[in-house]
N, C-alpha and C positions, 0 to 999 in steps of 0.2 A: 659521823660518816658511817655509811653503811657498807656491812663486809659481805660478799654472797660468802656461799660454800664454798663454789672453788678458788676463791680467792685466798679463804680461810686455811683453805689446804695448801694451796701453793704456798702460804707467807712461813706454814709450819714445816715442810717439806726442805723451806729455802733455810729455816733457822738449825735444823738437823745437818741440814749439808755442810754448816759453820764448825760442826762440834769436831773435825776431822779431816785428814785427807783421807780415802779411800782408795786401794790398789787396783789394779787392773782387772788382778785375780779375782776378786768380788765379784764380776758379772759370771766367769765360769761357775759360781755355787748356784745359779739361778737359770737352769737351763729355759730359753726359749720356745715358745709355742710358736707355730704357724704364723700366727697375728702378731705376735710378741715382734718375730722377726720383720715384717710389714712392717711394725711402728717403728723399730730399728733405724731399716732400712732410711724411711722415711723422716726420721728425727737427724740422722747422718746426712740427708741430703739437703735438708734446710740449714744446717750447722755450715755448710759448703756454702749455699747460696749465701747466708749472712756474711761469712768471710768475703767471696767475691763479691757483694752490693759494697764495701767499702773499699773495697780496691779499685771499684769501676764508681767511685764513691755516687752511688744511686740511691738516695734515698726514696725514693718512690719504691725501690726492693726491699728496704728498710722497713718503710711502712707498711707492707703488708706480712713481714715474717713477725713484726712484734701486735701485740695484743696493744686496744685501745689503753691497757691498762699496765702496760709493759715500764716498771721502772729498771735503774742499774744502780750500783755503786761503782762508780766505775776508778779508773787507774788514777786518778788527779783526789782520788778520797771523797767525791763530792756524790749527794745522790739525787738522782734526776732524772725527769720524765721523760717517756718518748718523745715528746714535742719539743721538749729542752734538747735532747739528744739530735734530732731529728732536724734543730736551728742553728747548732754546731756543726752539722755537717754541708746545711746548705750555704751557712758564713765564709764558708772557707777555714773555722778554726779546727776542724777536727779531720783528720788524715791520714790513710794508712796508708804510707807506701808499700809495706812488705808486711806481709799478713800472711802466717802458717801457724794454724788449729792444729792439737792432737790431743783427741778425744782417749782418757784413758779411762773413764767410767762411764756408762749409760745404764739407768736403771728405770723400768715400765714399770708405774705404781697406777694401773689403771687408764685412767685418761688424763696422768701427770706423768712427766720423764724428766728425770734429772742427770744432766748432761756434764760432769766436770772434766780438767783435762791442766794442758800449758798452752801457751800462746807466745810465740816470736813477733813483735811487730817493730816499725819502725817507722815512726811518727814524722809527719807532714804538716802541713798549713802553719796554722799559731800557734799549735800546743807547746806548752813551754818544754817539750823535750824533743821542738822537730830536730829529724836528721840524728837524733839515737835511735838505736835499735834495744829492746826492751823485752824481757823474759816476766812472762805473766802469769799468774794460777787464775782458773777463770771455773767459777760454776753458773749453766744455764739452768732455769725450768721452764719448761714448756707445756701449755694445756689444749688440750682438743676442745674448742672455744665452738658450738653448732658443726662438727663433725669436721673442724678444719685445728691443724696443729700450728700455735704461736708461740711465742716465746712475750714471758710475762713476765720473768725477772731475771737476772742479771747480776751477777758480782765477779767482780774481775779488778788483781792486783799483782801491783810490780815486784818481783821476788826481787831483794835488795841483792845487788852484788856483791860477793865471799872477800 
């Protein structure tokens, strides 16, 4: 299989973000440019639309925030493609009823941004944990794919209860 560049970069970018949590305070060492802030901006409000496409569960909004090339690991331990992701939602088995992001790191490495945070949800359709509510750690990466920003990879998991 063949890997481009930024692919090459996102998978190294994704495997860094495993070695840690990272605090909030991280982003203050790294002041912002003018543009820096745009991409910000702009990464924050895609983070928003993905939240709301699942709660208005719209995968046609789904498909165009993630990359043709957009995998996850996602809460169930299993890892799998957009179109895998993308046939779970239009099945009816995948569902979020209650969905609240909070982004507690973003960092511009170019024309990659890695997005990590927590995530409250509280699962619908046939996921084997409809009607719980679920505490999640989640890192995004995003790349500006022909001057458009997607989301290419995905890792998100259920913090076990104390």
């Amino acid at each position: 299989m063949k890997m481009n560049h930024g692919l090459l970069r996102t998978a190294l970018l994704l495997s860094l973000a495993g070695v840690g949590a990272w605090p909030a305070a991280v982003r203050a060492d790294h002041p912002a440019s003018s543009g820096e802030s745009r991409i910000e901006e702009e990464i924050r409000r895609l983070n928003f639309e993905e939240v709301q496409a699942f709660l208005h569960n719209d995968p046609a909004a789904m498909a165009r925030l993630w990359s043709a090339d957009f995998v996850v690991t996602n809460p169930l331990n299993k890892f799998v493609s957009k179109q895998q992701v993308l046939a779970m939602v239009q099945s009816g088995f995948l569902v979020i009823s209650v969905y609240d992001r909070q982004i507690e790191y973003l960092r511009i490495y170019g024309d990659v941004v890695v997005v990590a945070g927590n995530e409250t949800v509280t699962w619908g359709g046939r996921m084997p944990n409809a009607g719980k509510t679920e505490h999640l750690r989640f890192t995004g990466i995003w790349l500006n794919q022909h001057g458009r920003w997607q989301e290419v990879a995905r890792h998100a998991n259920i913090v076990p209860s104390p």
